[in-house]
N, C-alpha and C positions, 0 to 999 in steps of 0.2 A: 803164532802158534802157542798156545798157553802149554806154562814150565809145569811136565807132569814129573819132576824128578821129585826125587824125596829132599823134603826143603832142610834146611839147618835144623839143627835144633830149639834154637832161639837163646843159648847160652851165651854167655857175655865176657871172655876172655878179658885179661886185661892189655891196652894198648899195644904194651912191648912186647905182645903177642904174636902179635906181624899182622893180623886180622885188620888190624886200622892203621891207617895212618896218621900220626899226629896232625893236627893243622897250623900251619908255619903262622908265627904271629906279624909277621908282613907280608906286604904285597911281592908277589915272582915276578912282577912283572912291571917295576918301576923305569926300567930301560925303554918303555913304551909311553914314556908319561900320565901312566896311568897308576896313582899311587891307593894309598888308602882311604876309604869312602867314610866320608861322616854321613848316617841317614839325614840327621837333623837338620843339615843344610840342604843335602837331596831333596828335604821336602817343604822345606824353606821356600825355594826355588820354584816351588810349584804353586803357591799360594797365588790367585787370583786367575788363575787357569780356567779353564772351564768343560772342555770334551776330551777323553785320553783313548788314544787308539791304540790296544798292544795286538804287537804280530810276536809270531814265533815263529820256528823254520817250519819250512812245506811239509806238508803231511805230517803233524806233529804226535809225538808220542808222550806218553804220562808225565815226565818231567815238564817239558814244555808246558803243559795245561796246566798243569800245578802249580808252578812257578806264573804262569798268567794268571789265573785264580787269585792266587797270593797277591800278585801286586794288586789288583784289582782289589779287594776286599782293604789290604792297604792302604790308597789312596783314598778309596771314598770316606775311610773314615778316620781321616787325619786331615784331611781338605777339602775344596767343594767339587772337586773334577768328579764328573761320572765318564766312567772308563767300558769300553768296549774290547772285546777280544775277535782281533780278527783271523778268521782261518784261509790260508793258503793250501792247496793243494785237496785231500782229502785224507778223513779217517778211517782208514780202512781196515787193521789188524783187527781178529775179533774182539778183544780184551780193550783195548780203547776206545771200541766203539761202545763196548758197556760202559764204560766209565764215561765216557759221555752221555749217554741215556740215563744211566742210575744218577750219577750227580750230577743231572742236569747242567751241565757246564754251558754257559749262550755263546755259543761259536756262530758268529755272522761270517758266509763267506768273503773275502777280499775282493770279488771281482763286480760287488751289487753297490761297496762302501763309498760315499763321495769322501776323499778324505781334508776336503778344504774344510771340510766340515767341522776336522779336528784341528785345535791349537796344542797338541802335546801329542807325540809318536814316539812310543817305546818297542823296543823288541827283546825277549825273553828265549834264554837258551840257543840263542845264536848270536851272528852281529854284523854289522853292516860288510859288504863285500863277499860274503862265503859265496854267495850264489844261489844258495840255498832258500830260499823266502823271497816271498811279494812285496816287500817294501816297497812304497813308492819313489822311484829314483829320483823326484824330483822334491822332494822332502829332508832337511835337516833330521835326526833322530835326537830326541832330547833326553832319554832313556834307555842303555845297555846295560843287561843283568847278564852274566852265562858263567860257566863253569870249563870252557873248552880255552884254549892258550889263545893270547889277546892275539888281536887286529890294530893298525893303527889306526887303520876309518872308527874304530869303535871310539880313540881317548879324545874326540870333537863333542862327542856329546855331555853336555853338565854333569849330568849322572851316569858314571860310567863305574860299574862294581864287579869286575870280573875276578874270578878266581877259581884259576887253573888246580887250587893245589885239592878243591873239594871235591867229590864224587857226584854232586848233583847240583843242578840250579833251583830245585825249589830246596833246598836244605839255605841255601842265601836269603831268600825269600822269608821264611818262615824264623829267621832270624833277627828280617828286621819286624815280625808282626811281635816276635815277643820282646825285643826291645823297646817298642811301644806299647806294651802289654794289652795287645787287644785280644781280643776271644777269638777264637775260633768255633764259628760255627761249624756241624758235624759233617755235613759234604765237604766241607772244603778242608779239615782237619783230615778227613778220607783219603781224600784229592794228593794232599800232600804225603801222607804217608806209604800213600801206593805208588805215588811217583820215583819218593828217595829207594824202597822198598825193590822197583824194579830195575830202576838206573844202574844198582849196585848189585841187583842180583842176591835180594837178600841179605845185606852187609857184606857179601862175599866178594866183590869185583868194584876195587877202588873206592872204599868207602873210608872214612877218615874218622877220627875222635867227632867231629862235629855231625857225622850221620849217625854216628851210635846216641850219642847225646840227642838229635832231634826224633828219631827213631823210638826212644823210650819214654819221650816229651807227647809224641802222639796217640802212644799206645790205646792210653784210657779214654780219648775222644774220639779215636775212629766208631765208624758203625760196620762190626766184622761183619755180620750180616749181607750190608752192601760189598764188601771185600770179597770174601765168597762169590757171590752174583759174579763179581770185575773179574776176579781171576780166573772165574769156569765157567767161561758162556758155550750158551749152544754152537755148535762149528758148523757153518756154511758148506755143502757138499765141494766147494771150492777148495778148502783147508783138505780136505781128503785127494782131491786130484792133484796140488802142489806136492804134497807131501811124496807120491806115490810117482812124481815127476823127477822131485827132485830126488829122492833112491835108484832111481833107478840112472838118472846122468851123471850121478854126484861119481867125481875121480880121483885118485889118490897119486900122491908124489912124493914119495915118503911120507913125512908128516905134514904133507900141505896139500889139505881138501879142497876140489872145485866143481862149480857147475854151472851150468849156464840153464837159466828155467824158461826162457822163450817168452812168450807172451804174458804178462801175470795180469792180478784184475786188481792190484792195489800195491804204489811202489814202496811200503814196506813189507813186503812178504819176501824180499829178501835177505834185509835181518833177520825175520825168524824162521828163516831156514839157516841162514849162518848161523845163529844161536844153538839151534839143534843138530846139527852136524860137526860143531867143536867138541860137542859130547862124545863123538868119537874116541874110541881109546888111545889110537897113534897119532890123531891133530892136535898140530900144534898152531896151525894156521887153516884159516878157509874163507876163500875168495866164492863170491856168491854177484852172479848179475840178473838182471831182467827188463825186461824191455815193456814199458808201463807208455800205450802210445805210440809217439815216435821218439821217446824219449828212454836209454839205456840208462839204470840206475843199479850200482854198485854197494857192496856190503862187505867188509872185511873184520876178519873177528881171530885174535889171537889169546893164548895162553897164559898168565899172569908170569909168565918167564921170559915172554916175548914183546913186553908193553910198549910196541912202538907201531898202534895199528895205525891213528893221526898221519905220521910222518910215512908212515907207506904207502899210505890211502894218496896222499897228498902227490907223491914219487912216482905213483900209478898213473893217476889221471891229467898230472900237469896241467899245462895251461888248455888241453885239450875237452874243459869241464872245471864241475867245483865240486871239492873236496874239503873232507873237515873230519876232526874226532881227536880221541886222548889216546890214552894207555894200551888196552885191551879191545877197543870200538871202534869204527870208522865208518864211513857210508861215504857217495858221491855218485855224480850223476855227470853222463859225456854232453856234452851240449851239441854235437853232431847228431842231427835227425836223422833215424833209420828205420824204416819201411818193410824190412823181410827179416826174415829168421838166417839169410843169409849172412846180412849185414852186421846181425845180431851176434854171429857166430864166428866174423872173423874179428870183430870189434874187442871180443870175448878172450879169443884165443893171443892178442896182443895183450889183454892184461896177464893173462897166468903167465904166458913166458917172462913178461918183466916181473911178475911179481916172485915166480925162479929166480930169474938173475938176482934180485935185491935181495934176497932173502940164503944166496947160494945155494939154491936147490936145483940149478941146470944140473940134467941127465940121472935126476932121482929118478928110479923106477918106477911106471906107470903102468894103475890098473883100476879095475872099475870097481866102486865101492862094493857093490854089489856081484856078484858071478862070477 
């Protein structure tokens, strides 16, 4: 659902602001074997390659393509691989579906790709084991980029550059295109600026000194024109019957909104309906699921006082599904197939009670967002 709120200003605070967060000058995540990344040798490494297959997580949202983009534009032109961006799942948010039509981004789906085809497989804004993407499981990964807290399937691959402590993966991205100083051309300068732009929320949700910094790097090469277009597309009479589904189920627990949307017609529509129901004045939490298939997908979205949606999300779903996210964000998805709205609704009703219990909101007072 595009953000009709009134956006920031665009004024530029300094750091110790609290608006940014510094960014730690080593790796968080050396306990993992996964230390500090030199491009030079990352792409060292690649020399004599020849086909690059990047996947992202299912159903990918603007960071993901951005940060695909990015490496793509990358590689070609620092080596000889011509590189492919493979799509898992579908696009279905209205906003990312512009952004894929306006910047023409070449999303081949995963399920047409021969992948023997490829001698290099990377994946972008996720990483091996979430659960979350089409990887081929019978495939080494010789490239992990993301910005979400490491894996250890991720530190197997040569090039492994994760880092938790940033706000976005195409902000990694775009840092190593300018330390090889290559150009950016104007979709894909687009691409990326709409990517770190939305991940963050506007520099407002977990944005760091390196997103301000790439933020201000992009300004003069985006095409605002296409930006406009991405962020105010025509809305599908679908976006209006969610919307009017989920007011009217959405429930209150003190400050912990929920709702269960039933069937939906694309599995991120429950991010942005989480997105838009934190906007509430007393949430400080809101649990969002929906049933895309036979397949139940989860969205959890907290308050910048509350930054522990990852490890909730993670506490929620257990081994019973895959789950992933940082600070403020979370999504997952149950891996039990369900068939009815019944199914849907008792599945539904085990997440809010545990996400009560974790959260100490058993026996908050319950009532309907609405009436």
């Amino acid at each position: 659902m595009p953000d009709r709120r009134k956006q920031p200003s665009g004024e530029f605070g300094p750091s110790s602001s609290g608006l940014f967060t510094p960014e730690p000058r080593t790796g968080a995540h050396s306990d993992l074997g996964i230390g500090d990344f030199s491009l030079t040798r990352g792409l060292e490494r690649l020399q004599g390659r020849r086909d690059l297959l990047i996947y992202m997580h299912d159903n990918p949202d603007p960071d993901a393509m951005g940060a695909a983009m990015g490496l793509k534009h990358l590689v070609e032109c620092t080596t000889e691989l011509r590189a492919t961006l493979a799509l898992g799942g579908i696009v279905g948010r209205a906003e990312n579906r512009a952004m894929v039509e306006r910047l023409k981004i070449p999303l081949i789906p995963a399920e047409v790709l021969n992948t023997d085809h490829f001698d290099t497989i990377a994946i972008v804004d996720s990483q091996p084991g979430t659960g979350n993407s089409s990887l081929p499981p019978d495939r080494d990964l010789d490239i992990v980029i993301d910005h979400h807290p490491a894996r250890e399937e991720s530190a197997r691959a040569a090039w492994c550059d994760i880092r938790p402590q940033l706000g976005a993966t195409s902000t990694i991205v775009l840092q190593y295109l300018r330390e090889k100083s290559i150009p950016l051309h104007t979709n894909l300068a687009t691409a990326l600026f709409y990517a770190i732009r939305s991940e963050t929320r506007d520099l407002g949700r977990e944005a760091t000194a390196a997103e301000r910094d790439a933020y201000l790097f992009l300004i003069p090469l985006v095409d605002h024109h296409l930006m406009f277009r991405i962020q105010q597309p025509k809305l599908p009479r679908q976006y209006y019957e969610a919307l009017d589904r989920a007011l009217r189920q959405a429930e209150v627990w003190g400050d912990v909104i929920t709702v269960n949307l039933g069937a939906i017609p694309y599995p991120d529509l429950v991010a942005e309906v989480a997105d838009l129901l934190l906007d509430y004045e007393a949430a400080q939490f809101v649990l969002c699921c929906g049933r895309f298939g036979k397949q139940i997908f989860v969205s959890l979205r907290t308050e910048p006082t509350q930054r522990r949606a990852g490890e909730l999300m993670r506490q929620l779903i257990g081994s019973d599904g895959a789950a992933g996210g940082h600070g403020t964000t979370a999504g997952g998805r149950l891996f039990v197939p369900v068939t009815s709205d019944a199914d849907l609704q008792t599945a539904f009703e085990h997440l809010v009670y545990r996400l009560l219990d974790l959260t100490g909101r058993v026996g908050a007072p319950r009532f309907p967002l609405l009436g």
